[in-house]
N, C-alpha and C positions, 0 to 999 in steps of 0.2 A: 750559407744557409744549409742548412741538413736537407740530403738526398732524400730521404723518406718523405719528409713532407711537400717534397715540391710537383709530386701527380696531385697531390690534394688540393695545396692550390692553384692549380692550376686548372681543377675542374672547378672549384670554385670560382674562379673567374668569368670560365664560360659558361656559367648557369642562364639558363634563355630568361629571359625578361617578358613578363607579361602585357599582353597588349590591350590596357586599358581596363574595360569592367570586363570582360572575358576572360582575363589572368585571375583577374578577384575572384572572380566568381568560381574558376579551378582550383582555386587555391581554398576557398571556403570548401567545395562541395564535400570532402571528408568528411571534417567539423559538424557539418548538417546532418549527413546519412549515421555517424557515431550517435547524434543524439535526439535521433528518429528510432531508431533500433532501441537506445536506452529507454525510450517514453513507451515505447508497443513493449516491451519485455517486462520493463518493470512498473513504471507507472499506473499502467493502464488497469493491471490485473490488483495492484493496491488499492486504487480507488473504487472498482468493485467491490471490495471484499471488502471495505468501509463502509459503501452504499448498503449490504447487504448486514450488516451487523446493525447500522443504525435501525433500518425497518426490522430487525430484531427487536430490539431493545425498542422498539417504539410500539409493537405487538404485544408487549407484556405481560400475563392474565393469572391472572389466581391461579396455582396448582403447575405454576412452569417451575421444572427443574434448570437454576442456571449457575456457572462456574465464576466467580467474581474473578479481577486482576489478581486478587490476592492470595488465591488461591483456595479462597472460600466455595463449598459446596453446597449448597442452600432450596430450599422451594417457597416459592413465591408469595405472601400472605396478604399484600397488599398493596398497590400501587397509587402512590401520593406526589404527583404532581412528578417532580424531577428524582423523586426519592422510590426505592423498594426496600417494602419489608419481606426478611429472608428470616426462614425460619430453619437452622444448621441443625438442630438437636432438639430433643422434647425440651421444652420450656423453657427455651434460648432461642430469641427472636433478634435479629438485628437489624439498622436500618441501614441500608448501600445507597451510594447514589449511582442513577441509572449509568454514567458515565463506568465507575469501574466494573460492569458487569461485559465477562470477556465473550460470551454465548451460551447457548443452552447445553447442556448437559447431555453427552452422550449423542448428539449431532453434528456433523463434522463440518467446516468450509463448505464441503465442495457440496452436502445437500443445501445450505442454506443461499449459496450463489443460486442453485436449479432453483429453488422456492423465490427468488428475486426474479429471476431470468424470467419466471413460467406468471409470474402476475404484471398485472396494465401499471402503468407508471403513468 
């Protein structure tokens, strides 16, 4: 057997064995606290800023400037059900659906989370 590897196993041998659900439960607690920190860091603040885009887009009124997916820059001319008409240019009107409208125009995230944050749910 090669010298080198025989501290290795040899520590591998005497690794302590768990006793019972208390080993589990050390052996999970990592696993858990990695995807407690993943959910508060990322999760949490995504579905905000979902929450707050839908009551965007659910607010919608004649004379809003807003930035479509597409990178359309548009104001608002009419609101039909699940559809906006956007009005890009004089005499060029188009219809979007409310879905690819990315937020209003010249408003950033971070005001439209306060305007979330600051009304009754």
């Amino acid at each position: 057997m090669n010298p080198i590897l025989q501290p290795s196993m040899a520590l591998a041998l005497q690794l302590p064995s768990g006793n019972g659900i208390m080993g589990a439960l050390t052996g999970l607690a990592p696993m858990l606290l990695i995807f407690v920190i993943f959910y508060v860091v990322l999760m949490l603040p995504m579905q905000r800023q979902r929450k707050a885009l839908q009551q965007v887009i659910a607010n919608l009124k004649k004379g809003d400037r807003v930035l479509t997916t597409g990178g359309l820059y548009g104001e608002v001319t009419a609101v039909e059900g699940a559809t906006v008409m956007l009005r890009i240019a004089d005499n060029v009107r188009v219809r979007v659906a409310k879905a690819a409208i990315s937020g209003l125009e010249g408003e950033s995230s971070e005001k439209i989370e306060k305007a979330v944050k600051g009304s009754p749910s």
